[in-house]
N, CA, C and O atoms as a GROMACS GRO file, in nm:
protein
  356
    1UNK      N    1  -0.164  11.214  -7.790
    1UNK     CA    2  -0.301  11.258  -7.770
    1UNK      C    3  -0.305  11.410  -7.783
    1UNK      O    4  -0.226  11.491  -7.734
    2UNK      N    5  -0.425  11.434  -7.867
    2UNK     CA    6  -0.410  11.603  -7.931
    2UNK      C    7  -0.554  11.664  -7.853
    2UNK      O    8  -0.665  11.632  -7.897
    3UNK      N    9  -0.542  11.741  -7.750
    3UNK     CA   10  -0.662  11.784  -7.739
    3UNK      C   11  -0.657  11.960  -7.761
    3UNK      O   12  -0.547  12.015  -7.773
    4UNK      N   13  -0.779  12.037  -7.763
    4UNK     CA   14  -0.789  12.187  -7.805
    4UNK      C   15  -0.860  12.247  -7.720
    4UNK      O   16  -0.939  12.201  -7.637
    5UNK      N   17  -0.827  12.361  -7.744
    5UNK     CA   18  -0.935  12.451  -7.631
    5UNK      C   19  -0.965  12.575  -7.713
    5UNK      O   20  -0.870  12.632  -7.768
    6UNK      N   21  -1.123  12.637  -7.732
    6UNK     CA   22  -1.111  12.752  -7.781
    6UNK      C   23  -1.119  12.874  -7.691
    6UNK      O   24  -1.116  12.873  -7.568
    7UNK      N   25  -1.129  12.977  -7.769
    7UNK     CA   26  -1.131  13.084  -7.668
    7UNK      C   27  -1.159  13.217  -7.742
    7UNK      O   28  -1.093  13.226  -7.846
    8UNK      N   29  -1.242  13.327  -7.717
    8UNK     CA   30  -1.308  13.415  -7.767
    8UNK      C   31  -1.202  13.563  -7.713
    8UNK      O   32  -1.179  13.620  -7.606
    9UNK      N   33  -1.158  13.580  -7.863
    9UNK     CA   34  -1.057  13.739  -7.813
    9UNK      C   35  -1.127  13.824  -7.882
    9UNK      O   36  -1.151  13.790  -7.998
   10UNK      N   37  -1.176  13.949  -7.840
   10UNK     CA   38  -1.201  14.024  -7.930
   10UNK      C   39  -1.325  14.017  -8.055
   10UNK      O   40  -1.312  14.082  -8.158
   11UNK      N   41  -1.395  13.965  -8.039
   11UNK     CA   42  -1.519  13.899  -8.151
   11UNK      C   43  -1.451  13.796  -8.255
   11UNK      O   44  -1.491  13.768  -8.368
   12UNK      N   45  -1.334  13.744  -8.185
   12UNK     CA   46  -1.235  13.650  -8.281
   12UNK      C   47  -1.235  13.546  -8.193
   12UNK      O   48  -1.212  13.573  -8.075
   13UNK      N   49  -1.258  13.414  -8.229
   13UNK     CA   50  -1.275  13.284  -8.191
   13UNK      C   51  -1.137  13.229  -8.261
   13UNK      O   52  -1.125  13.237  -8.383
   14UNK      N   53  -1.050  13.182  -8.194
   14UNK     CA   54  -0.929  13.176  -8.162
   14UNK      C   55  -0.879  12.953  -8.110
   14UNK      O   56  -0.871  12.906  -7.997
   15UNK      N   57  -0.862  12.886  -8.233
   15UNK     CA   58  -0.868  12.762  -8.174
   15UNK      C   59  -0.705  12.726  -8.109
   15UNK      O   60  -0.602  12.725  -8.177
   16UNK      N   61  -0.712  12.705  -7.996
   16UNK     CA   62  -0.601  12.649  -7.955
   16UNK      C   63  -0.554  12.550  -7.919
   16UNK      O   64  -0.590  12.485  -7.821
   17UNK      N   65  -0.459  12.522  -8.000
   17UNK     CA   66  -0.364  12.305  -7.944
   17UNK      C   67  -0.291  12.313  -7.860
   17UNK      O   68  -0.188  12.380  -7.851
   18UNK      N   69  -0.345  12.233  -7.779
   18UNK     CA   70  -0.229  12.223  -7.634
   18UNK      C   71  -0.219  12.043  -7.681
   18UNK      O   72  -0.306  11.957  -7.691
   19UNK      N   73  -0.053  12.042  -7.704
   19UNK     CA   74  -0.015  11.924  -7.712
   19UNK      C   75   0.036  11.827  -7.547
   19UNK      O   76   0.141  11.835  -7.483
   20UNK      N   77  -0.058  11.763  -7.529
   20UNK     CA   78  -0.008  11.645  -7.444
   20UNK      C   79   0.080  11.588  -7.431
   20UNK      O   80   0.163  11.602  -7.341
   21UNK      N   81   0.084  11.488  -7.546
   21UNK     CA   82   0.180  11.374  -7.590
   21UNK      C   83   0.135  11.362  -7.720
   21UNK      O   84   0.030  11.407  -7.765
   22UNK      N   85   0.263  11.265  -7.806
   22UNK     CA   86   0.251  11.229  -7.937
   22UNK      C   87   0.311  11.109  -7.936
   22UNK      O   88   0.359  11.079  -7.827
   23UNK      N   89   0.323  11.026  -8.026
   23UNK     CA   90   0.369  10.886  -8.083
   23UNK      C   91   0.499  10.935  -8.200
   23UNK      O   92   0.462  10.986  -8.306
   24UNK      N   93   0.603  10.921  -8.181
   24UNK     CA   94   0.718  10.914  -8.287
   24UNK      C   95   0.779  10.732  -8.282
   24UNK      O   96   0.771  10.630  -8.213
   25UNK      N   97   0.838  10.781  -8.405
   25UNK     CA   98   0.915  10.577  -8.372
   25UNK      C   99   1.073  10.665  -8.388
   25UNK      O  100   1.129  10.744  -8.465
   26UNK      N  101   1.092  10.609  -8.292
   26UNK     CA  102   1.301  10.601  -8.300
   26UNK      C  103   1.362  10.515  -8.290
   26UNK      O  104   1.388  10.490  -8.172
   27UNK      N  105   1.411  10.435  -8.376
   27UNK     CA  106   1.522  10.328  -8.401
   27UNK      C  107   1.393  10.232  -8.454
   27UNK      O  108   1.404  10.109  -8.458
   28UNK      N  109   1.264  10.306  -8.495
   28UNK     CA  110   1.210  10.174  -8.562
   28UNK      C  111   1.078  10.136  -8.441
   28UNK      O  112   0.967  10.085  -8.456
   29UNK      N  113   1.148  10.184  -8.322
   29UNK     CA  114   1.065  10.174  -8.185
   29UNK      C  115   0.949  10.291  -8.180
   29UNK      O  116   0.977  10.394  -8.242
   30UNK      N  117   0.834  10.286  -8.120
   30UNK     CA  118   0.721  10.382  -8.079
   30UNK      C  119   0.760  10.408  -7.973
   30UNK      O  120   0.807  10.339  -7.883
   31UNK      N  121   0.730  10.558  -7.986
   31UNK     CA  122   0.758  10.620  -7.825
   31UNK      C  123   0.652  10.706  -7.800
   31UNK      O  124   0.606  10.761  -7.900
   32UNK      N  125   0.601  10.731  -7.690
   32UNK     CA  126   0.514  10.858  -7.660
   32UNK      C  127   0.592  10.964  -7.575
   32UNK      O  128   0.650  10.944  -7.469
   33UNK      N  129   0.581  11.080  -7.643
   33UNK     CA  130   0.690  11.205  -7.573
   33UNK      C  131   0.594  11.316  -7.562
   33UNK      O  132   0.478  11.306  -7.602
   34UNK      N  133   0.643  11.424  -7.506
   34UNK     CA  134   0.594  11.533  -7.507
   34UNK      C  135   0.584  11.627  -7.632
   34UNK      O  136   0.672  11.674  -7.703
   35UNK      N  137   0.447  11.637  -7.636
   35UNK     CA  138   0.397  11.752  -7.747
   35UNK      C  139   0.471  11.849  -7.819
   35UNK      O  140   0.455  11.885  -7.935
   36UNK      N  141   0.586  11.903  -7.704
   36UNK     CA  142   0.632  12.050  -7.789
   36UNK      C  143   0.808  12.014  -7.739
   36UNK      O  144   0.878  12.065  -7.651
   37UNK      N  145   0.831  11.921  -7.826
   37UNK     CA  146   0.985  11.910  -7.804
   37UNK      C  147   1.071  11.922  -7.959
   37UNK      O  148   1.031  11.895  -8.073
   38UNK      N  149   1.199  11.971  -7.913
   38UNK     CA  150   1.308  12.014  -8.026
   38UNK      C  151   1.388  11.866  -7.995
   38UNK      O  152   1.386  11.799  -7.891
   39UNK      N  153   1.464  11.839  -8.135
   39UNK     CA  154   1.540  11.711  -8.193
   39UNK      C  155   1.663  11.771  -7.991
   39UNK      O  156   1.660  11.692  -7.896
   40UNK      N  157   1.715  11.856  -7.984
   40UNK     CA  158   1.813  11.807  -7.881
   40UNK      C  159   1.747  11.802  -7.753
   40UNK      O  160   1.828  11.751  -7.674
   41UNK      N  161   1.622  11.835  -7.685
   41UNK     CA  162   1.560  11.801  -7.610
   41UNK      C  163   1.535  11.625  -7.644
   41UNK      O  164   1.567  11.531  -7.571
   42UNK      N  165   1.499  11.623  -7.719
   42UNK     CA  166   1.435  11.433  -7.746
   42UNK      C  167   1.568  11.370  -7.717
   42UNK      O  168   1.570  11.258  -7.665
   43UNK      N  169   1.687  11.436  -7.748
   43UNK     CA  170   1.805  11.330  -7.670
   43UNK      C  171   1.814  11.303  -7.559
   43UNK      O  172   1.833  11.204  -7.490
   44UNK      N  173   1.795  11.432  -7.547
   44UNK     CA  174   1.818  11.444  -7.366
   44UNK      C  175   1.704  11.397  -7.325
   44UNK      O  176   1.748  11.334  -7.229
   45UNK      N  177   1.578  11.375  -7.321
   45UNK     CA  178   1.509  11.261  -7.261
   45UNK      C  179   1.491  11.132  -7.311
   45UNK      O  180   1.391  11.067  -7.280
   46UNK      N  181   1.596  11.077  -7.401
   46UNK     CA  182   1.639  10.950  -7.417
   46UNK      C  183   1.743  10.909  -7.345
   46UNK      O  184   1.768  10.791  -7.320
   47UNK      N  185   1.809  11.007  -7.309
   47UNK     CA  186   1.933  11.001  -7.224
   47UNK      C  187   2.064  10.963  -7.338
   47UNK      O  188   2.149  10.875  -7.350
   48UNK      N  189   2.033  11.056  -7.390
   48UNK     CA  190   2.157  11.039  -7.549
   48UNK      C  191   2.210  11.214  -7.474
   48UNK      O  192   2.156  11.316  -7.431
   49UNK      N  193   2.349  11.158  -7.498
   49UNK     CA  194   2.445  11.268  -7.454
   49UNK      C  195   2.533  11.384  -7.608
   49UNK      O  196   2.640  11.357  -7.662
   50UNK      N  197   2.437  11.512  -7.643
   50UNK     CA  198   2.504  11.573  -7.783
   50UNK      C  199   2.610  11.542  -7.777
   50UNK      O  200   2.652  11.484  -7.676
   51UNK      N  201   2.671  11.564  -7.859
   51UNK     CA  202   2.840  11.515  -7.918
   51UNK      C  203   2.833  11.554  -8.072
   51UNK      O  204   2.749  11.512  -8.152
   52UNK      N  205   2.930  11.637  -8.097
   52UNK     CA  206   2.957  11.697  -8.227
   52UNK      C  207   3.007  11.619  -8.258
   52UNK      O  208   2.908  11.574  -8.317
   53UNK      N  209   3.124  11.505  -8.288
   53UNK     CA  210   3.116  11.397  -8.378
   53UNK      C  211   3.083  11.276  -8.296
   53UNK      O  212   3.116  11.235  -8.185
   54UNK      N  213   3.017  11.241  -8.379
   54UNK     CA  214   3.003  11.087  -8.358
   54UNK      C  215   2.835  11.058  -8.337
   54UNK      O  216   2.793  10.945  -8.310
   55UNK      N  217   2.775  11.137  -8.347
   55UNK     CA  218   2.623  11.155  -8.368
   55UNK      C  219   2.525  11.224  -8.482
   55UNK      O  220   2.530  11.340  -8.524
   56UNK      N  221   2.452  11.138  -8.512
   56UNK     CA  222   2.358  11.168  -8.657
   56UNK      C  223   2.250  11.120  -8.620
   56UNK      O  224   2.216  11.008  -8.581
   57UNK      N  225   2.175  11.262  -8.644
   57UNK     CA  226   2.017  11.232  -8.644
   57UNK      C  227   1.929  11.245  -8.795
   57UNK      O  228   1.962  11.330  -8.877
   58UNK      N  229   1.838  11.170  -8.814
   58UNK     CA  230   1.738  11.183  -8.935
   58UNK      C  231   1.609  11.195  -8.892
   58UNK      O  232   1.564  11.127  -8.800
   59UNK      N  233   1.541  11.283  -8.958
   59UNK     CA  234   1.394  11.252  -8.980
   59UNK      C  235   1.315  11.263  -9.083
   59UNK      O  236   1.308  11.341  -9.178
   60UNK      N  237   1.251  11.165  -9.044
   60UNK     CA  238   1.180  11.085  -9.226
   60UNK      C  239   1.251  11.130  -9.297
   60UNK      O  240   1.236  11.230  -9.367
   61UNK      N  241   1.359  11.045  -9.287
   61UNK     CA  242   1.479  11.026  -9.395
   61UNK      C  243   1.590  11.141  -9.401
   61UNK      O  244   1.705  11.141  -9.446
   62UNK      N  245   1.534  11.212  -9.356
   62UNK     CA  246   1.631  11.348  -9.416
   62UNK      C  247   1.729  11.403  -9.267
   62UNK      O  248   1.675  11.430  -9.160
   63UNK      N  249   1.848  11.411  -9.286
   63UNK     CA  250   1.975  11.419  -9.209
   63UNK      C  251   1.967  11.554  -9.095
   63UNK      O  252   1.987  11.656  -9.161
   64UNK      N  253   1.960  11.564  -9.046
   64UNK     CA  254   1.953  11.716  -8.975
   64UNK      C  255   2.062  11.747  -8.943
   64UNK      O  256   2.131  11.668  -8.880
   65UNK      N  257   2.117  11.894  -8.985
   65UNK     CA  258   2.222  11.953  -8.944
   65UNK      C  259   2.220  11.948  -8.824
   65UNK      O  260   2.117  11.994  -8.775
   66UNK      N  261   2.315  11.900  -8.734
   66UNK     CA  262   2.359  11.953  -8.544
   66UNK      C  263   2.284  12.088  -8.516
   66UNK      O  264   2.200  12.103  -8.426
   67UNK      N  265   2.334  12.208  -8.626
   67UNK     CA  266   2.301  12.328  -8.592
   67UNK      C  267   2.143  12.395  -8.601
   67UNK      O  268   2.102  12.506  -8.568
   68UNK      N  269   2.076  12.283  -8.656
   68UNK     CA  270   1.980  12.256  -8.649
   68UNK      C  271   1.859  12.198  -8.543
   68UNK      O  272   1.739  12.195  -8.571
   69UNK      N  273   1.919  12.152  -8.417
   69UNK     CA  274   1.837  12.055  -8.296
   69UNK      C  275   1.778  12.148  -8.231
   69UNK      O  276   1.660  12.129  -8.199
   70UNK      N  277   1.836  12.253  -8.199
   70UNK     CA  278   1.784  12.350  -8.113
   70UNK      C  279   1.610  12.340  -8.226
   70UNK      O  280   1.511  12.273  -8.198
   71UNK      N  281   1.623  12.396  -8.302
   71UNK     CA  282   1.510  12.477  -8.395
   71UNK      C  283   1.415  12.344  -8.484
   71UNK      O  284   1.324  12.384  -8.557
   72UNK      N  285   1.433  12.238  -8.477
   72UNK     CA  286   1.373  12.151  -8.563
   72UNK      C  287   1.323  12.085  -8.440
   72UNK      O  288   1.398  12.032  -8.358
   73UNK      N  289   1.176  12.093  -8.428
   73UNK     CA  290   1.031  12.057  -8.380
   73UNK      C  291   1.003  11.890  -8.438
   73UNK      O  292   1.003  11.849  -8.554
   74UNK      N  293   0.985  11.829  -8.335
   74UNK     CA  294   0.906  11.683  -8.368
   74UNK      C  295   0.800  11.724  -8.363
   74UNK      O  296   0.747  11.811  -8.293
   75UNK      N  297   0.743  11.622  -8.486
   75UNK     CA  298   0.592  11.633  -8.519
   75UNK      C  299   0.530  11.487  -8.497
   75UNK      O  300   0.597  11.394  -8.544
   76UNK      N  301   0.420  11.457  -8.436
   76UNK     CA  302   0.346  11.353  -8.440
   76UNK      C  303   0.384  11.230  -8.616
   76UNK      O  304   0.367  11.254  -8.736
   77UNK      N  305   0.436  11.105  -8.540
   77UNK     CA  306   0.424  11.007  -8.639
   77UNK      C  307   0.572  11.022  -8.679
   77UNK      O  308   0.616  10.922  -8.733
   78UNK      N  309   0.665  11.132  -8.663
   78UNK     CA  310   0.773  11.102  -8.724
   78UNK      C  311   0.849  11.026  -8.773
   78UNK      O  312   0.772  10.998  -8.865
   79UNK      N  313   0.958  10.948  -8.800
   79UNK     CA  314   1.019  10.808  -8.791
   79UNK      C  315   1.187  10.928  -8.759
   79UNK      O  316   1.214  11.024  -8.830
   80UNK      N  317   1.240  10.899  -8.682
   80UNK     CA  318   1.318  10.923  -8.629
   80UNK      C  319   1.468  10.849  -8.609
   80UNK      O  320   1.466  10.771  -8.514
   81UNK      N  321   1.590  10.857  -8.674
   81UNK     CA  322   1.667  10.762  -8.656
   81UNK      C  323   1.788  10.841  -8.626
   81UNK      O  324   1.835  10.943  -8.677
   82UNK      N  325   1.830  10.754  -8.516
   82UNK     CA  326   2.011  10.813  -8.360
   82UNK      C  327   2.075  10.700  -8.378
   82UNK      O  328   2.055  10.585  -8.339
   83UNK      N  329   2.190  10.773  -8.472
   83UNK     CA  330   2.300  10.702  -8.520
   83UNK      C  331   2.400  10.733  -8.429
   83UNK      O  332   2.447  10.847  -8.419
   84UNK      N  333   2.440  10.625  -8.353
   84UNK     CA  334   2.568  10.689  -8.215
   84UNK      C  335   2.733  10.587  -8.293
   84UNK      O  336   2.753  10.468  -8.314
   85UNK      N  337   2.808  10.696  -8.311
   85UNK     CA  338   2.909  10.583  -8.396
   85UNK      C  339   3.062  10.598  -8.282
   85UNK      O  340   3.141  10.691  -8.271
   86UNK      N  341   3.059  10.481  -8.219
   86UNK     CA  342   3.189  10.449  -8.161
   86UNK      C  343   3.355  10.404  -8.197
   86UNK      O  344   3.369  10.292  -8.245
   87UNK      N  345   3.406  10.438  -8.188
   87UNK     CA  346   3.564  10.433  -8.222
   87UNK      C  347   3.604  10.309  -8.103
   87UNK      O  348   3.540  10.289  -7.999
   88UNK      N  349   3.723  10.235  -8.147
   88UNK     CA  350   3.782  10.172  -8.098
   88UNK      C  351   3.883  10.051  -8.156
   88UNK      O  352   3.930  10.059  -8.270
   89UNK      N  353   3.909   9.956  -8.079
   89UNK     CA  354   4.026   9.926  -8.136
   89UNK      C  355   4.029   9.780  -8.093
   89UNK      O  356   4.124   9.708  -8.125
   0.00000   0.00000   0.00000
């Protein structure tokens, strides 16, 4: 849910988005999250633990560097996919 607020600076009318919540799908699933979150925040309120190997994230399709989570912003509608790959024997 996207709501706005305006506000008058200076003889400049100024529109502002205050994000609520949004709808992403991860693993295929809909989720509603918070408005202004980065790819390693969204783990951590999935309760996905970073890990330099053994974790791969995509969005709409495209692979995101690790060094990348901090700085890459979810956007409303995304499709989102957390590849967790286990070893064993």
């Amino acid at each position: 849910m996207k709501s706005y607020t305006r506000y008058r600076l200076l003889d400049e009318e100024v529109l502002c988005y205050i994000f609520l919540s949004m709808l992403v799908y991860v693993n295929g699933e809909e989720k509603e999250i918070s408005g202004n979150m980065n790819l390693y925040e969204l783990l951590d309120y999935l309760g996905i633990t970073y890990r330099e190997v053994g974790l791969a994230v995509s969005v709409n399709g495209e692979v995101v560097p690790k060094s990348e989570y901090k700085n890459r912003r979810v956007s409303e509608g995304d499709s989102i996919e957390i590849i967790h790959i286990v070893g064993g024997g």
